[in-house]
Short mmCIF file of the C-alpha atoms (twelve columns), coordinates in Angstrom:
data_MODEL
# 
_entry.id   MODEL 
# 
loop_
_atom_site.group_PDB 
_atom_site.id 
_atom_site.type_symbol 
_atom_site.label_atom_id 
_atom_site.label_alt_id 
_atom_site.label_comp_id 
_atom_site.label_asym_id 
_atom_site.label_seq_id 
_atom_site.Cartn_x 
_atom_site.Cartn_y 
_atom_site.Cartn_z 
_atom_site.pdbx_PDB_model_num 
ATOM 1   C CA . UNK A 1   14.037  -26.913 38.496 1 
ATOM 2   C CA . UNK A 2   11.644  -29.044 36.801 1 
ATOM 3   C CA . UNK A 3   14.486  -30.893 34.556 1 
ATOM 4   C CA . UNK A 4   15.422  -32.626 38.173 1 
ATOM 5   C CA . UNK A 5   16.985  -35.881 37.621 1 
ATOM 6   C CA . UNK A 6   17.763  -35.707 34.456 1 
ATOM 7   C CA . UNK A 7   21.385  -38.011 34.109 1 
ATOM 8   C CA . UNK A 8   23.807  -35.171 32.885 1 
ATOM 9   C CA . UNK A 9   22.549  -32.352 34.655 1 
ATOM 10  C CA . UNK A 10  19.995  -30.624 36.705 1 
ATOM 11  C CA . UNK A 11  18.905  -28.855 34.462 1 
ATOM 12  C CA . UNK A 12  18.323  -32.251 31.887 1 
ATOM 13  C CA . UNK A 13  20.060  -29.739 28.769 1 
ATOM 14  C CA . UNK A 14  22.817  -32.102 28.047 1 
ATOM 15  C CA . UNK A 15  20.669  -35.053 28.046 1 
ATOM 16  C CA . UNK A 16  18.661  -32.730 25.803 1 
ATOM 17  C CA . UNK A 17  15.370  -34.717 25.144 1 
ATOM 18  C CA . UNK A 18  15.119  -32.862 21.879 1 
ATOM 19  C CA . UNK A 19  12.325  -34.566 20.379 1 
ATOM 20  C CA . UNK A 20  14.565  -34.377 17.266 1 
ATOM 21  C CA . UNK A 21  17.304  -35.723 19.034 1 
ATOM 22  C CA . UNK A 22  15.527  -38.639 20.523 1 
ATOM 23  C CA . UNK A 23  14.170  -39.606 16.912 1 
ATOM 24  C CA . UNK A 24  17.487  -39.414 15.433 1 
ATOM 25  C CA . UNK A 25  19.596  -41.011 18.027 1 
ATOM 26  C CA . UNK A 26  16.861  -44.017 18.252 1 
ATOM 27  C CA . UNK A 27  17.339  -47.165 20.342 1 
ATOM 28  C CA . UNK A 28  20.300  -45.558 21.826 1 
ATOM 29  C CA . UNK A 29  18.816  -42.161 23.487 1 
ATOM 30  C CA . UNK A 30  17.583  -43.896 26.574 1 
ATOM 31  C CA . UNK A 31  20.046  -46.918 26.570 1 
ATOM 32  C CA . UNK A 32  23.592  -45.442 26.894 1 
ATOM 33  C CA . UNK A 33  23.154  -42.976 29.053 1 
ATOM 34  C CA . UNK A 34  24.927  -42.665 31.919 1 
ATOM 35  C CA . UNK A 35  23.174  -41.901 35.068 1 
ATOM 36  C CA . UNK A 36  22.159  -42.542 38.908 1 
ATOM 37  C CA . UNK A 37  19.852  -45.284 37.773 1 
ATOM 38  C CA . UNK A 38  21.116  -48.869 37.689 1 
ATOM 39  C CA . UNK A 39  19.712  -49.640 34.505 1 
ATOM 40  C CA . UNK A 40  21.755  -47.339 33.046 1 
ATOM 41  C CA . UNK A 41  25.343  -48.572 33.978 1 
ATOM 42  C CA . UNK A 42  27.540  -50.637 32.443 1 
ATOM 43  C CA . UNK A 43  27.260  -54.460 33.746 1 
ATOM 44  C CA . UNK A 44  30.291  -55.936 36.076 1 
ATOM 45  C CA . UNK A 45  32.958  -57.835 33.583 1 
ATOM 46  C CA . UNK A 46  31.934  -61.532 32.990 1 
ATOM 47  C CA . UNK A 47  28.080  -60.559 33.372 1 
ATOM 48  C CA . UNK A 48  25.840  -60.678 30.139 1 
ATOM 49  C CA . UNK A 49  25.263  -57.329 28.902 1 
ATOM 50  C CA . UNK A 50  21.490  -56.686 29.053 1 
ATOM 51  C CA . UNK A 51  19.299  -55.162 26.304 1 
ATOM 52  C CA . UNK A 52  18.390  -51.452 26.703 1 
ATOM 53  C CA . UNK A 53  15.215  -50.350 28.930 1 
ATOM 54  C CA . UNK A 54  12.113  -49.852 26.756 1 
ATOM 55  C CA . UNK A 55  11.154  -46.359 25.594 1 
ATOM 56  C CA . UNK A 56  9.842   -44.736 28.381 1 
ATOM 57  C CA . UNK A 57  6.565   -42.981 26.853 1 
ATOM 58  C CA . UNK A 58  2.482   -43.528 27.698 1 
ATOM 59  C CA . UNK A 59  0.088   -42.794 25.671 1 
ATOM 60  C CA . UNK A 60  -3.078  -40.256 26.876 1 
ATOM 61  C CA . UNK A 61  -6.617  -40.726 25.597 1 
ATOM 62  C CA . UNK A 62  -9.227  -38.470 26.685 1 
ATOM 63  C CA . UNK A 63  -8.139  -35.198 27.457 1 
ATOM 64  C CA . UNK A 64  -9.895  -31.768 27.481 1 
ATOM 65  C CA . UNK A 65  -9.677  -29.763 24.049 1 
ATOM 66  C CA . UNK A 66  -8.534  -26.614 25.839 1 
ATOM 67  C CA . UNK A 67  -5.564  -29.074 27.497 1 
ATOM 68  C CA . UNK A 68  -2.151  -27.725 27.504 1 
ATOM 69  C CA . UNK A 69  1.403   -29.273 27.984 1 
ATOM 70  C CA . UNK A 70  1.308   -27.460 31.463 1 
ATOM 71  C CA . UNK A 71  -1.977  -29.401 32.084 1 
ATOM 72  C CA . UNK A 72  -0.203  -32.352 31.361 1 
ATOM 73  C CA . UNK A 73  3.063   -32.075 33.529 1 
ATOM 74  C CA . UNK A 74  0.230   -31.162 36.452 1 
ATOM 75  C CA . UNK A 75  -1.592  -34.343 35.969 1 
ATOM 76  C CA . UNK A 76  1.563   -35.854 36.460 1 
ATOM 77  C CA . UNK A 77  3.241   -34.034 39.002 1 
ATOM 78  C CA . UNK A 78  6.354   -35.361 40.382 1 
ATOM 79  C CA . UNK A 79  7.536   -37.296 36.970 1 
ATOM 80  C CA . UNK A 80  9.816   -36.039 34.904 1 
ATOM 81  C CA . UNK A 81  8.311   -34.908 31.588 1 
ATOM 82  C CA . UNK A 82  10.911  -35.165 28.427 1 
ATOM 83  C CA . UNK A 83  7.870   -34.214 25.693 1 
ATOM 84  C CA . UNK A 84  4.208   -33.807 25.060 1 
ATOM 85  C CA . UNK A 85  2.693   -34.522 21.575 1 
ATOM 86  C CA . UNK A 86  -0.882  -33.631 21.230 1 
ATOM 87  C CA . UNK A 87  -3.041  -35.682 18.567 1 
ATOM 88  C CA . UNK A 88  -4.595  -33.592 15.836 1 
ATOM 89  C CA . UNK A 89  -6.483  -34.858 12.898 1 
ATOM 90  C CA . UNK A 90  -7.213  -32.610 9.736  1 
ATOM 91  C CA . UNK A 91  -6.193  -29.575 12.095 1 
ATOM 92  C CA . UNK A 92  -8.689  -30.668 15.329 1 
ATOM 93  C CA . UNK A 93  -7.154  -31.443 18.290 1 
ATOM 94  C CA . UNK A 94  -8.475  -35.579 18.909 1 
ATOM 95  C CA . UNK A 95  -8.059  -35.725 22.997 1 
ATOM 96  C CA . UNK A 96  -4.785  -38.340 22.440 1 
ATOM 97  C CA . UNK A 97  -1.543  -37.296 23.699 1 
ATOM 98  C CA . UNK A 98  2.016   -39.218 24.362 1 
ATOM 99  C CA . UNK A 99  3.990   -38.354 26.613 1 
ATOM 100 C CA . UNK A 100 7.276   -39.235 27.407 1 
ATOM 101 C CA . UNK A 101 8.961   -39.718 30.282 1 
ATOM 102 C CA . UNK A 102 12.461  -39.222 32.227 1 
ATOM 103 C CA . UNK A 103 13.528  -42.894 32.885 1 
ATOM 104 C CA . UNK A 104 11.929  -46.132 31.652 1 
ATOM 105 C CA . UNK A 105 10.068  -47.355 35.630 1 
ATOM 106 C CA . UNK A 106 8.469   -44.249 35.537 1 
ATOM 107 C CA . UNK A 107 5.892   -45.563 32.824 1 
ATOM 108 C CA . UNK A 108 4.319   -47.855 35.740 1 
ATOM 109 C CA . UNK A 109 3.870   -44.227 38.364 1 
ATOM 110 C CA . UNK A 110 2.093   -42.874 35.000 1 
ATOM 111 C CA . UNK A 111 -0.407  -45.675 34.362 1 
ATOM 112 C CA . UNK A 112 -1.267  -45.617 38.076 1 
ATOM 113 C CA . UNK A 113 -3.008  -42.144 36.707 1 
ATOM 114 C CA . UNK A 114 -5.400  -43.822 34.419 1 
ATOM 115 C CA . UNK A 115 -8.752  -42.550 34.708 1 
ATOM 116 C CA . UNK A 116 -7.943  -40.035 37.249 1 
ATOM 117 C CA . UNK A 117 -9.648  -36.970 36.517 1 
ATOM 118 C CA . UNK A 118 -8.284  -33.927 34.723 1 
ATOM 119 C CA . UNK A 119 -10.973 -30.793 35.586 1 
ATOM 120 C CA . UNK A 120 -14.291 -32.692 35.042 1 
ATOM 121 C CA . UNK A 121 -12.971 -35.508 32.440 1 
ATOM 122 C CA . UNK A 122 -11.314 -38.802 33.789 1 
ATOM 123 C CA . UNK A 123 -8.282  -39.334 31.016 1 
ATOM 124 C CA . UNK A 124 -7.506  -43.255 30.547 1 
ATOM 125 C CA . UNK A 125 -3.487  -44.010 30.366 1 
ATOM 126 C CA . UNK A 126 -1.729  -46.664 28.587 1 
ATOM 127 C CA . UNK A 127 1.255   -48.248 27.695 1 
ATOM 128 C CA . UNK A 128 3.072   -47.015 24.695 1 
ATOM 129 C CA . UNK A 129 5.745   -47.891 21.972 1 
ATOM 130 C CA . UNK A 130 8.215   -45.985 20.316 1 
ATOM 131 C CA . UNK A 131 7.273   -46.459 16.980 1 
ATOM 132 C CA . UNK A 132 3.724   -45.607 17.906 1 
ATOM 133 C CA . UNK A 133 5.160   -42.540 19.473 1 
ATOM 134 C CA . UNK A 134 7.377   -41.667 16.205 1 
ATOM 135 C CA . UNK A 135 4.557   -41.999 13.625 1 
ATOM 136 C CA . UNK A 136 2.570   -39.525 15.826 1 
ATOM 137 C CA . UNK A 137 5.561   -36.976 15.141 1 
ATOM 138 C CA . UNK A 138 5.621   -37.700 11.385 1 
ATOM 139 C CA . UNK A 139 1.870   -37.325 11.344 1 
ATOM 140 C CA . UNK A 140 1.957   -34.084 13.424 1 
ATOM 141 C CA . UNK A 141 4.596   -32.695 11.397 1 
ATOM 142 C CA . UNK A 142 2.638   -33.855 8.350  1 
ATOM 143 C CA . UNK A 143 -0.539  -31.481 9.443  1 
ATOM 144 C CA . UNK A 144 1.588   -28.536 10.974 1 
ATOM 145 C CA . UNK A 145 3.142   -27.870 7.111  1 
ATOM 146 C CA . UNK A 146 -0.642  -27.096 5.819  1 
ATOM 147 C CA . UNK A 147 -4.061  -29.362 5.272  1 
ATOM 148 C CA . UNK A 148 -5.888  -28.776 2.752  1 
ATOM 149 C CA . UNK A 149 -8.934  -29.180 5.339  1 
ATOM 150 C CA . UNK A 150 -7.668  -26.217 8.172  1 
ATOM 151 C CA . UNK A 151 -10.008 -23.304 7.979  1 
ATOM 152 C CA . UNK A 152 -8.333  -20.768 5.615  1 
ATOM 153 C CA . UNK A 153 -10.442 -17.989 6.255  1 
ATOM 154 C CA . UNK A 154 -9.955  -18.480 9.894  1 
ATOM 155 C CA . UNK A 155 -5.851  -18.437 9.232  1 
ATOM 156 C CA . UNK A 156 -6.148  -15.623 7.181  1 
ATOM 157 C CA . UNK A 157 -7.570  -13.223 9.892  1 
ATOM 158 C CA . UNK A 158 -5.245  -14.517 12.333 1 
ATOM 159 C CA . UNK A 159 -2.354  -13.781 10.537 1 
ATOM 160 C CA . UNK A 160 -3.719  -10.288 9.712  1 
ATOM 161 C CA . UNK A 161 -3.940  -9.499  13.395 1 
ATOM 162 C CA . UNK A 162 -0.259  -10.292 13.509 1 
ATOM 163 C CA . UNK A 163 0.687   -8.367  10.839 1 
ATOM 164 C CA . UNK A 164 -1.226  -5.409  11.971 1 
ATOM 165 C CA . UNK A 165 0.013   -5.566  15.526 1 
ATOM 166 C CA . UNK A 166 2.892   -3.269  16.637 1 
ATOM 167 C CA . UNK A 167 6.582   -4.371  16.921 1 
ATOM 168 C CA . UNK A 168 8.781   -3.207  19.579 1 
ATOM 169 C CA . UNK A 169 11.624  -5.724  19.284 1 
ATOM 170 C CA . UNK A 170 10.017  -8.404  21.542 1 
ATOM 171 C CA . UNK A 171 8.592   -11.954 20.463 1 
ATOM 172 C CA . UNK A 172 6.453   -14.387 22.378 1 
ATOM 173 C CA . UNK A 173 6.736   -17.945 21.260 1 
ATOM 174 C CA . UNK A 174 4.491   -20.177 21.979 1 
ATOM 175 C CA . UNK A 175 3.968   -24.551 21.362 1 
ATOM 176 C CA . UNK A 176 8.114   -25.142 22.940 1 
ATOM 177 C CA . UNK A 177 8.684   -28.411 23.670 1 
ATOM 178 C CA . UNK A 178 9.395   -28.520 27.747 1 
ATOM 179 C CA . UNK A 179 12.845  -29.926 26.969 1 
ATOM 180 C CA . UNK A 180 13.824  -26.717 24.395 1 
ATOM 181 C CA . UNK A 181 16.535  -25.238 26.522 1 
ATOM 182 C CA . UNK A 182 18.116  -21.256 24.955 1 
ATOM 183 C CA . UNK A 183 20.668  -23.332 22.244 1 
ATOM 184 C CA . UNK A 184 17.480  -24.427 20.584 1 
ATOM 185 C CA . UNK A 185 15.999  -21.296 20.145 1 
ATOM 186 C CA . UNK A 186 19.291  -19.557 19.408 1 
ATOM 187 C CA . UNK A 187 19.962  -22.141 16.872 1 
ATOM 188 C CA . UNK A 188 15.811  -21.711 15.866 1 
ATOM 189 C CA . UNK A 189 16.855  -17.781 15.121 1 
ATOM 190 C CA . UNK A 190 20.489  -18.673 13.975 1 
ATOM 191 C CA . UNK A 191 20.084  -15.826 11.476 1 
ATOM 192 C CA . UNK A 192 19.798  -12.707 13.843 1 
ATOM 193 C CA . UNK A 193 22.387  -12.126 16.854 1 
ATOM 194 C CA . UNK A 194 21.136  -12.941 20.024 1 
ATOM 195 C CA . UNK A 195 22.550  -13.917 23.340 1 
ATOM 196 C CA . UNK A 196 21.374  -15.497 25.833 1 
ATOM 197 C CA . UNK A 197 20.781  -13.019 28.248 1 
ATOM 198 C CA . UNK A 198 18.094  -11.560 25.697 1 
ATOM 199 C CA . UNK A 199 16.277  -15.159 25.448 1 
ATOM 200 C CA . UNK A 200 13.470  -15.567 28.757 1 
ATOM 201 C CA . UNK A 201 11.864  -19.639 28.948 1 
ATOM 202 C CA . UNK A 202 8.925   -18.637 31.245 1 
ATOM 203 C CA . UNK A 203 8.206   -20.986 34.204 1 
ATOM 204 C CA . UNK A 204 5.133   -21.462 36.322 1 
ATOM 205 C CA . UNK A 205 5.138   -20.660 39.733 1 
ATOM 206 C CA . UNK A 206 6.405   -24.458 40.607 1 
ATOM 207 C CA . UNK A 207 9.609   -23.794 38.548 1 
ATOM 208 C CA . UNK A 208 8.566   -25.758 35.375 1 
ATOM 209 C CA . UNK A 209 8.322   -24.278 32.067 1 
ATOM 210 C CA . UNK A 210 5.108   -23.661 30.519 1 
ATOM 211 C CA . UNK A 211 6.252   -24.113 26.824 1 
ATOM 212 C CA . UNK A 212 6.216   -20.555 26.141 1 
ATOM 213 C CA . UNK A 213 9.310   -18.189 25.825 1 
ATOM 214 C CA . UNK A 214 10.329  -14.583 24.807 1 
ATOM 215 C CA . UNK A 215 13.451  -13.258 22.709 1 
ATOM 216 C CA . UNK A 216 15.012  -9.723  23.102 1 
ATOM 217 C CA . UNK A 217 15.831  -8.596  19.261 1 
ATOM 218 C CA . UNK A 218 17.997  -5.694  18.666 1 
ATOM 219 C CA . UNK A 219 15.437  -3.769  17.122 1 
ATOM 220 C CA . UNK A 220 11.806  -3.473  16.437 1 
ATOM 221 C CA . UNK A 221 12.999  -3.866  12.916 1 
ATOM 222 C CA . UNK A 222 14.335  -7.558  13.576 1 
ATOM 223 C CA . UNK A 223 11.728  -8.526  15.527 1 
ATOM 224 C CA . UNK A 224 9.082   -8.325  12.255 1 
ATOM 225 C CA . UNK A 225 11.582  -9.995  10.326 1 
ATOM 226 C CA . UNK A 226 12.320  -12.714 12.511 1 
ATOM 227 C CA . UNK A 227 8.093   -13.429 11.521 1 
ATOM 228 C CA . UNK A 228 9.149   -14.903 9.085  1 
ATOM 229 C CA . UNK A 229 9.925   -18.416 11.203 1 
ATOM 230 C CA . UNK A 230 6.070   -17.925 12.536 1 
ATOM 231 C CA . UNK A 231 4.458   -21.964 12.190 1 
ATOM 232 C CA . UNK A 232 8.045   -23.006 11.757 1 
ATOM 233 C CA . UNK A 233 9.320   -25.813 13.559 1 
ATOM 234 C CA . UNK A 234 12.063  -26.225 16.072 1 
ATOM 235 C CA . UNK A 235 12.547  -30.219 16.250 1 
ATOM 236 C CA . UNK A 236 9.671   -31.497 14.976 1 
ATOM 237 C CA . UNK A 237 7.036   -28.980 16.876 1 
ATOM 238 C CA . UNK A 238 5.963   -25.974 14.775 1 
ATOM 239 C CA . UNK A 239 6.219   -22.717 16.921 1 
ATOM 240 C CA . UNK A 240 3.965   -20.010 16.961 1 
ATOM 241 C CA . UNK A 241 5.494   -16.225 17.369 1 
ATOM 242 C CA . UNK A 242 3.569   -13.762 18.541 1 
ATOM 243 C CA . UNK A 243 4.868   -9.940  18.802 1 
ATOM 244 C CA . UNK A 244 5.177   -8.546  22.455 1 
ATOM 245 C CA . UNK A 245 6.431   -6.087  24.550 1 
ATOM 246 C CA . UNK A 246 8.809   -5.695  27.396 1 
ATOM 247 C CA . UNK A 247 5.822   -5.128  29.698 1 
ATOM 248 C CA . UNK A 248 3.984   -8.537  28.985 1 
ATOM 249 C CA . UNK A 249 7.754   -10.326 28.881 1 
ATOM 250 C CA . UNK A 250 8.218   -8.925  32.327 1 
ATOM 251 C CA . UNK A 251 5.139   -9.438  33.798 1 
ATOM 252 C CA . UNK A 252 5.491   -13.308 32.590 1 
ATOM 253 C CA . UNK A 253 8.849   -13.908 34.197 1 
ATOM 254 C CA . UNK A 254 7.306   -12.488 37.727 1 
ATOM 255 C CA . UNK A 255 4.791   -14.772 37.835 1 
ATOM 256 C CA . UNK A 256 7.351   -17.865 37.396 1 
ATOM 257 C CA . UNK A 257 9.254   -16.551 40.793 1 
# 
């Protein structure tokens, strides 16, 4: 799974790394945890207790505009990725990206990436803070709820082409954080009954997700109405839906085996 090494589980859901969670929680998300690593235990009696490792979380400048979050986890294969925020100013994506990481000495195997090339652009890698890392999230949270300078017209026909398309009970979502496990999006559609045999968190064909996921509604019905949480966000990340079929849901899931 692509969660490895996560402290409570191997498949890192109990640990979470909800964005949400991590910004609520502060200081105390990466601190207390209890885990394999030494600098997560508890010093020996009689020792001085240390102060908690620093935020784990580098910051990405010069990226591709057609980069993805899959992109990202590629360029740094073998880490464990806990979130990616992309940059956007007035509604353009700026070529910045943080992203966080697993465990605190994984920050110095990240910068050891900087200006390594992803496709044809070299992408420079730096050290990060948490607060840097938070205002981000405000600010992308800020521009996800509607600026006055996105392209209306260009909205408009793009929400026509969802309204026009046909419903046959399926949803695609699309912009999930890699650490959204089935409770968030069950919690995300908390007003329709679903299981979790009916939610589907596609993977690539290394085992890792690819931010994308689809949900089983009872009815075509449902589905529409669930369209309602379209731009929405889950955490701090607004998700897109998209309606679907069984054909494109199954034809996704095959090509994570």
């Amino acid at each position: 799974m692509f969660y490895r090494g996560y402290p409570d589980g191997p498949d890192g859901r109990e640990m979470g790394a909800k964005r949400q969670r991590m910004v609520d929680q502060g200081p105390s998300f990466y601190g207390n945890s209890p885990g394999s690593s030494f600098m997560y235990n508890t010093p020996p009696y009689g020792y001085v207790s240390q102060p908690p490792p620093p935020f784990p979380v580098v910051r990405l400048r010069g990226l591709p505009f057609d980069c993805t979050e899959t992109d990202v986890a590629e360029f740094f294969r073998g880490l464990d990725i806990v979130d990616v925020l992309f940059v956007h100013k007035g509604g353009k994506f700026t070529g910045e990206a943080f992203c966080v990481l697993g465990y605190p000495l994984q920050v110095d195997f990240a910068l050891q990436k900087n200006r390594q090339n992803m496709g044809r652009r070299y992408v420079e890698v730096f050290r990060s803070k948490r607060q840097d890392y938070y205002k981000a999230i405000a600010n992308e949270v800020s521009e996800s709820r509607g600026s006055p300078r996105r392209n209306i017209s260009r909205a408009k026909s793009y929400d026509e082409g969802k309204d026009l398309a046909e419903h046959t009970g399926v949803l695609r979502l699309r912009g999930l954080p890699f650490s959204a496990g089935k409770d968030d999006i069950m919690e995300f559609f908390k007003d329709f009954v679903l299981s979790e045999d009916s939610l589907h968190i596609t993977m690539n064909s290394e085992g890792r997700p690819t931010g994308e996921a689809f949900v089983e509604f009872a009815n075509a019905e449902d589905s529409k109405a669930a369209m309602a949480k379209d731009r929405m966000t889950l955490g701090s990340r607004y998700i897109e839906l998209f309606p679907s079929s069984v054909e494109e849901l199954d034809e996704a899931v095959s090509r994570g085996r």
